[in-house]
LUMROSE-484056 format. One record per residue (C-alpha): y, x, z. Coordinates in steps of 0.2 Angstrom, whole numbers, plus 5000, padded with zeros to 4 digits. Example, Ala and Ser with C-alpha at 12.3 -4.5 7.8 and 13.67 -1.06 7.14 Angstrom:
! residues 2
497850625039499550685036
This chain:
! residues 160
559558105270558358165283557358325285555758325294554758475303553158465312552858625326551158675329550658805342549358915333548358945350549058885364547958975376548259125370550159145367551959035361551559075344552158935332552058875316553358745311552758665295554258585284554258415275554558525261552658585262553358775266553058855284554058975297553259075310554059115326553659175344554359245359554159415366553559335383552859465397551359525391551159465375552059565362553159425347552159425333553359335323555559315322555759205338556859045333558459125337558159255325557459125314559159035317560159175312558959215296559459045293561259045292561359195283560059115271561258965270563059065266562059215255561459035244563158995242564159145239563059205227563059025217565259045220565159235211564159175199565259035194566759165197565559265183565759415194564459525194563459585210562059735207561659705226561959595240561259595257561859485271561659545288562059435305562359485322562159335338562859405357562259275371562659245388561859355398561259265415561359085412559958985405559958945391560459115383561459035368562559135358564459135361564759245345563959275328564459415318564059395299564259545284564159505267563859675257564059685239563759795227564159795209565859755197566459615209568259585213568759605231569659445230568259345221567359385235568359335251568659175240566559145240566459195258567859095264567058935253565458945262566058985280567358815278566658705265564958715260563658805272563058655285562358775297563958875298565058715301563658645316563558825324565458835323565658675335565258805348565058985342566559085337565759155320566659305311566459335293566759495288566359555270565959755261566159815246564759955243565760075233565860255230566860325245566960145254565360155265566160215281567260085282567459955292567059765286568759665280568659515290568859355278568959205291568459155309567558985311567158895329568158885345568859065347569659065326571459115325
């Protein structure tokens, strides 16, 4: 199966502003805060990141559903660190946070998370080639919100 995108720069006088155009027929935005010119859009790291945590919030919440647990909520946040110095600045690790709320058990949900991180999400097993990538997971219940996230799995080069 191939996938196809087409980048266009939306004015290339004026800025790096582009629109990437999927075979699918859906678009993506992205810029880069260069000099002067303020991002007007994600730049494609951020839109890499959206990405993955697009891809494992897909499956765990397809896994929980199976699992018929019951989330209220569920937000997935990721955090990239890069090289500093070096061109290119790629990122050496990636933090992602799977917070659920709702009548889901803790287990059911480290299952889901580890599932996606090791099986099923394609952008988590490229990245992993060469990106230590923690998955971490928190349950949003009364009392619980201070704490830290219980790591599930690490993936890539630095995992255990």
């Amino acid at each position: 199966m191939a996938l196809t995108v087409l980048a266009t720069f939306v004015d290339p006088s004026a800025g790096l502003r582009v629109e990437a155009a999927a075979g699918s027929g859906f678009s993506i935005v992205m810029d880069a805060d260069e000099g002067d010119l303020p991002a007007t859009a994600a730049t494609p790291r951020e839109a890499l990141l959206a990405a993955v945590v697009g891809c494992t919030a897909m499956d765990v919440a397809s896994i929980l559903r199976k699992k018929r647990q019951h989330a209220s909520g569920y937000r997935v946040s990721a955090r990239g660190e890069t090289r500093e110095g070096l061109h290119p600045h790629v990122f050496t690790r990636i933090v992602i946070e799977h917070q659920v709320d709702g009548q889901v058990a803790a287990e059911a949900l480290r299952r889901s998370i580890e599932l996606s991180a090791t099986r099923y999400c394609p952008l988590i097993a490229m990245l992993s080639a060469s990106v230590t990538i923690e998955h971490r997971y928190r349950l949003l219940e009364a009392g619980r919100e201070g704490e830290q996230a219980d790591l599930v799995v690490v993936t890539g080069p630095g995992a255990a």
